[in-house]
Biotite code that builds the C-alpha atoms (Angstrom):
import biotite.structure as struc

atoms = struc.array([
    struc.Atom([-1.690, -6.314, 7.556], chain_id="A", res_id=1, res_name="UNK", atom_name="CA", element="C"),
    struc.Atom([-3.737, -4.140, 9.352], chain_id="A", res_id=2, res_name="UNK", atom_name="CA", element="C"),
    struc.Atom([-4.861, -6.482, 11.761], chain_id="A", res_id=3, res_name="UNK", atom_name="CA", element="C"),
    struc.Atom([-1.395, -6.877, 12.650], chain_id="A", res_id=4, res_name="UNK", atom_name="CA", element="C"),
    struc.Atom([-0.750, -3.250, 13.000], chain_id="A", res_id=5, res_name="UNK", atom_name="CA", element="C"),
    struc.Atom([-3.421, -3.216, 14.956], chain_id="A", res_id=6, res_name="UNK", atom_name="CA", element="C"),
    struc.Atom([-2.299, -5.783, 17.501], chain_id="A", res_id=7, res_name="UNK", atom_name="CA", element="C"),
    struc.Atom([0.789, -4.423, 17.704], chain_id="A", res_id=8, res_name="UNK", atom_name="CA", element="C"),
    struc.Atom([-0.386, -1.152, 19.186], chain_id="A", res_id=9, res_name="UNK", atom_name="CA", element="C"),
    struc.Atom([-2.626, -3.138, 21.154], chain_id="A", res_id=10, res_name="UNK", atom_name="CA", element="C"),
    struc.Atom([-0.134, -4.817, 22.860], chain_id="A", res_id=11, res_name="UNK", atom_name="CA", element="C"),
    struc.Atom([2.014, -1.293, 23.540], chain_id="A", res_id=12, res_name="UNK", atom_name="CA", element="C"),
    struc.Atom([0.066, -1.119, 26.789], chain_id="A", res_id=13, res_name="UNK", atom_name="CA", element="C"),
    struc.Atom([-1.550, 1.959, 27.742], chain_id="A", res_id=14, res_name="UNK", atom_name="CA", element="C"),
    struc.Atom([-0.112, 4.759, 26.010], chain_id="A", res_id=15, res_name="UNK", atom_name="CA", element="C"),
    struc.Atom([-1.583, 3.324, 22.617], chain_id="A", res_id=16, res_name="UNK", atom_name="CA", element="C"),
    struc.Atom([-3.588, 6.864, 21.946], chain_id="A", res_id=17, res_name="UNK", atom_name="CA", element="C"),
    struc.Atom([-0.390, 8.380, 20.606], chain_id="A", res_id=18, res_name="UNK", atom_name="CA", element="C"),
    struc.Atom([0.025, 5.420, 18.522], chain_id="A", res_id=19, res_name="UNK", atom_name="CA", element="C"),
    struc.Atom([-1.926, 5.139, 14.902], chain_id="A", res_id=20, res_name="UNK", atom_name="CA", element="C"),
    struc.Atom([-1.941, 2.648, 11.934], chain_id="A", res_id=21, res_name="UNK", atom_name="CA", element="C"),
    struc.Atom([-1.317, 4.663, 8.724], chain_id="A", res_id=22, res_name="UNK", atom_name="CA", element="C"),
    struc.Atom([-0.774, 3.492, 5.144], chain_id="A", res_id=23, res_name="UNK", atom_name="CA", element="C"),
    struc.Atom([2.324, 5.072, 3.127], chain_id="A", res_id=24, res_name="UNK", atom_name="CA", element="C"),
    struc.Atom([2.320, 4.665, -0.234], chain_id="A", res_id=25, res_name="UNK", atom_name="CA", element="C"),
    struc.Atom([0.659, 1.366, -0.080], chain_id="A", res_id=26, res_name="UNK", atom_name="CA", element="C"),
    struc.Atom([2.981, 0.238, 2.959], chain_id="A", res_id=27, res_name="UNK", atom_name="CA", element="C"),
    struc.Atom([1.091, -0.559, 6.361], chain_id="A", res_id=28, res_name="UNK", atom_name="CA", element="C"),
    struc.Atom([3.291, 1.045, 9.152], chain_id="A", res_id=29, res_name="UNK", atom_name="CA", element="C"),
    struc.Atom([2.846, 2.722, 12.655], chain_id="A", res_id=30, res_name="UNK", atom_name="CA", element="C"),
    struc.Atom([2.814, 6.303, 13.456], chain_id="A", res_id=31, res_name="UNK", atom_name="CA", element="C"),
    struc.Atom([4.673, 7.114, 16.680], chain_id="A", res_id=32, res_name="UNK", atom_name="CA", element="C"),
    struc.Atom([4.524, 9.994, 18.471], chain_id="A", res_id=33, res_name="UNK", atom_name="CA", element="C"),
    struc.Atom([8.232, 11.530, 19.537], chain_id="A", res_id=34, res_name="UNK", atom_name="CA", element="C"),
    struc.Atom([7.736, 10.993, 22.730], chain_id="A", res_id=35, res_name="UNK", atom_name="CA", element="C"),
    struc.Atom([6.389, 6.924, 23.236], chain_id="A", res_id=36, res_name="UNK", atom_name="CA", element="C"),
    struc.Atom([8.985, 4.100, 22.950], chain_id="A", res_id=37, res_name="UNK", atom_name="CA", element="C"),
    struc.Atom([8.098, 0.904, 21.618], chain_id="A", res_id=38, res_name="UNK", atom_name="CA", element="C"),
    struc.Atom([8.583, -2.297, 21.786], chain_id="A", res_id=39, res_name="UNK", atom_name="CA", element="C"),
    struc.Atom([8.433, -3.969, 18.797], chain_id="A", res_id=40, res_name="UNK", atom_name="CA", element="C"),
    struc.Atom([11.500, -3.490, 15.931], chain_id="A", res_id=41, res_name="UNK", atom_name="CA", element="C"),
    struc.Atom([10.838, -1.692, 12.212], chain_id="A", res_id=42, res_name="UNK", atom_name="CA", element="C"),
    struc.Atom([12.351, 0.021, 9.292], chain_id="A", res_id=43, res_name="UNK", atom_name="CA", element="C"),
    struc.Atom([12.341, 4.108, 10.697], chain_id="A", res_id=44, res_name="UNK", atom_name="CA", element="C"),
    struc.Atom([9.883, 5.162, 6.775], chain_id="A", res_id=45, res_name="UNK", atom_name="CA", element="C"),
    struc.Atom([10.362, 8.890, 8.297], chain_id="A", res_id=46, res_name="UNK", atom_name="CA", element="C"),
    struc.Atom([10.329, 11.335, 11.184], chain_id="A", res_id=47, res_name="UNK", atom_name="CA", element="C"),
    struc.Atom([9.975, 14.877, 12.365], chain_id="A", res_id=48, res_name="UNK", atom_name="CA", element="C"),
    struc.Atom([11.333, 16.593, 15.276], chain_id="A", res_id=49, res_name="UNK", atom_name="CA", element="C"),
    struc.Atom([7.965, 17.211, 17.464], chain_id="A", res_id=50, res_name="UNK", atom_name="CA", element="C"),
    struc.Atom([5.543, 15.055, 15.385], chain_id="A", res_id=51, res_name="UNK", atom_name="CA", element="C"),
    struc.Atom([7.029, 12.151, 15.993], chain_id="A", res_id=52, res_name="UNK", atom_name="CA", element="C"),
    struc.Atom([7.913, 8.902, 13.384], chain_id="A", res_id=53, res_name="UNK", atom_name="CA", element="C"),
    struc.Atom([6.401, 6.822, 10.725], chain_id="A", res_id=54, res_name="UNK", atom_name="CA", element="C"),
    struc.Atom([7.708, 3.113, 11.760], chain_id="A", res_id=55, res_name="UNK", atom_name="CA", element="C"),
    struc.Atom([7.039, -0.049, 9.322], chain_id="A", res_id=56, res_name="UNK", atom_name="CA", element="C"),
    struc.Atom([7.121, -3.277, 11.914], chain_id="A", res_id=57, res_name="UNK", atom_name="CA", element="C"),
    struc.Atom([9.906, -5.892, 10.925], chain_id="A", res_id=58, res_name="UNK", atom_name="CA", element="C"),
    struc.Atom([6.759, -8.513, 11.120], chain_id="A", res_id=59, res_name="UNK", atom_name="CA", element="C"),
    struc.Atom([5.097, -6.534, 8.134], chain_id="A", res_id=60, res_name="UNK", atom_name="CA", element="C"),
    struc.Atom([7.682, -5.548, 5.348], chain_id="A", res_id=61, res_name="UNK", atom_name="CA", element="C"),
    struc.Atom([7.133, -9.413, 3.890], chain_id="A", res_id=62, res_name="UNK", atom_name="CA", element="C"),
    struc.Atom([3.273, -8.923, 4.100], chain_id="A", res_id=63, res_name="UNK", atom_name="CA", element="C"),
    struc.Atom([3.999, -5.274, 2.454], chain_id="A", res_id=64, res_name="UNK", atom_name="CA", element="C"),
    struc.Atom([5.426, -6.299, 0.119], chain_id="A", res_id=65, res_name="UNK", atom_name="CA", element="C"),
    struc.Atom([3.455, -9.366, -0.739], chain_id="A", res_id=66, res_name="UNK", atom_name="CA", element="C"),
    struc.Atom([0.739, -6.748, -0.993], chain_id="A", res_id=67, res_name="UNK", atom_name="CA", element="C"),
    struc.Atom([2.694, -4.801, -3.413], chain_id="A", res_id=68, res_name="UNK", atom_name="CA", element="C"),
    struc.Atom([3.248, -7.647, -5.699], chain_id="A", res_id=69, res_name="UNK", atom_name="CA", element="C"),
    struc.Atom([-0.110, -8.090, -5.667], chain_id="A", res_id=70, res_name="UNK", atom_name="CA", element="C"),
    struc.Atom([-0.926, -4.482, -6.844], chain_id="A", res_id=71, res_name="UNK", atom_name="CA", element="C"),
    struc.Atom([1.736, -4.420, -9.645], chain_id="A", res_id=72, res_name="UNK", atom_name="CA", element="C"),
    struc.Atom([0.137, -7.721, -10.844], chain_id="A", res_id=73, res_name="UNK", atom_name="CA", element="C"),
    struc.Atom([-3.383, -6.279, -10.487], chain_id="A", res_id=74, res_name="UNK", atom_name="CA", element="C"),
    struc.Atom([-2.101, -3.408, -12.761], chain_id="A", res_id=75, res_name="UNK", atom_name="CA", element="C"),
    struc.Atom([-0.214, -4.939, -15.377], chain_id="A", res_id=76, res_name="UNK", atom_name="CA", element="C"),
    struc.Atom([-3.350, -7.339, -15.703], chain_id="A", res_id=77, res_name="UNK", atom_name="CA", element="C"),
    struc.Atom([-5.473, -4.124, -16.239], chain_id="A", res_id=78, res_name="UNK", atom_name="CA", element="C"),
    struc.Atom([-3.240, -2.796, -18.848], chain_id="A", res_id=79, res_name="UNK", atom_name="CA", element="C"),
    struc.Atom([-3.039, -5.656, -20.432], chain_id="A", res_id=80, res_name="UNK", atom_name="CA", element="C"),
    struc.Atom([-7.033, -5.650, -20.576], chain_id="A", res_id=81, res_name="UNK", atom_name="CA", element="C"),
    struc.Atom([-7.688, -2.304, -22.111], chain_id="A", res_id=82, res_name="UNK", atom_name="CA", element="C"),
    struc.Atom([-4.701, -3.357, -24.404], chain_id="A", res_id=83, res_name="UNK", atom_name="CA", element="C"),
    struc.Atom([-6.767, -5.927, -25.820], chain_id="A", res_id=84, res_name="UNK", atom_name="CA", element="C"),
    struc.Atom([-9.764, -3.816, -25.851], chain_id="A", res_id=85, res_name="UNK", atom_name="CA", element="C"),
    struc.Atom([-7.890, -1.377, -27.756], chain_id="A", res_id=86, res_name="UNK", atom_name="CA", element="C"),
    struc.Atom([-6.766, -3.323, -30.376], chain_id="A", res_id=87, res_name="UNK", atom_name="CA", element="C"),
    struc.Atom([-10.295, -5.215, -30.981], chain_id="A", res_id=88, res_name="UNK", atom_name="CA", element="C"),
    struc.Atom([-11.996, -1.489, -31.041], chain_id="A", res_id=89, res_name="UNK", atom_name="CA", element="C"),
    struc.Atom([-9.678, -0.414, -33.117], chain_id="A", res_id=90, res_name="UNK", atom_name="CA", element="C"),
    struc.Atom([-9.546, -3.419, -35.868], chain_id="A", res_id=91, res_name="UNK", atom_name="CA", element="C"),
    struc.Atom([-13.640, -3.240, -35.655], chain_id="A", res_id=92, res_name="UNK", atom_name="CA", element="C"),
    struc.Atom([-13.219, 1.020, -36.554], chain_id="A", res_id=93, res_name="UNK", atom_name="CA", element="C"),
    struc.Atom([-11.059, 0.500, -39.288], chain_id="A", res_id=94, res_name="UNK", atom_name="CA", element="C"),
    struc.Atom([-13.425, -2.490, -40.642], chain_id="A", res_id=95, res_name="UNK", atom_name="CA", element="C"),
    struc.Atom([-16.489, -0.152, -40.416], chain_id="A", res_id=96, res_name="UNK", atom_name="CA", element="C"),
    struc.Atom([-14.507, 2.967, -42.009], chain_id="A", res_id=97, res_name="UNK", atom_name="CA", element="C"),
    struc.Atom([-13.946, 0.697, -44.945], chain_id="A", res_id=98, res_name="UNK", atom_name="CA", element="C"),
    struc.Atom([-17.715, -0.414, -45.992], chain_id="A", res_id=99, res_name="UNK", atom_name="CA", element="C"),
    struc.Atom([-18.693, 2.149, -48.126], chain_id="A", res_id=100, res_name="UNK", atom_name="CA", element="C"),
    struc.Atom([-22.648, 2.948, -48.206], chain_id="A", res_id=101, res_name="UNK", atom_name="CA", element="C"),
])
């Protein structure tokens, strides 16, 4: 995705200095300054009067969110680790409480 972002201010021409690939909240998107007009379409995330726009290109919101997936997976798979772990640590404490010495 950021390859793409990338690209797309590459192909803005020569005013791509105001232009900058940032990540919000795990969304790739394109910082525009207030003054620059672009060509490419997107989904307005935010802007400020002065500092200019936060822009998510049309071309990325599937990736985004394909990425997103991806993290919520990655995280339920976590918890679902130390879940496990949890449970065998705390059948194993409960053993060794139990043996008397």
């Amino acid at each position: 995705v950021e390859q793409l972002m990338e690209s797309l201010i590459r192909s803005e021409g020569s005013e791509t200095s105001i232009l900058e690939v940032n990540n919000i909240d795990g969304r790739w998107c394109i910082r525009v300054d207030s003054t620059q007009k672009t060509s490419f379409k997107g989904l307005l995330l935010s802007s400020s009067s002065g500092v200019g726009s936060t822009i998510e290109p049309l071309s990325a919101v599937p990736l985004n969110d394909e990425l997103q997936r991806a993290r919520c997976l990655v995280a339920k798979a976590e918890a679902d680790v130390l879940l496990t772990l949890t449970k065998k640590v705390t059948t194993y404490k409960q053993n060794l409480t139990n043996i008397s010495f």
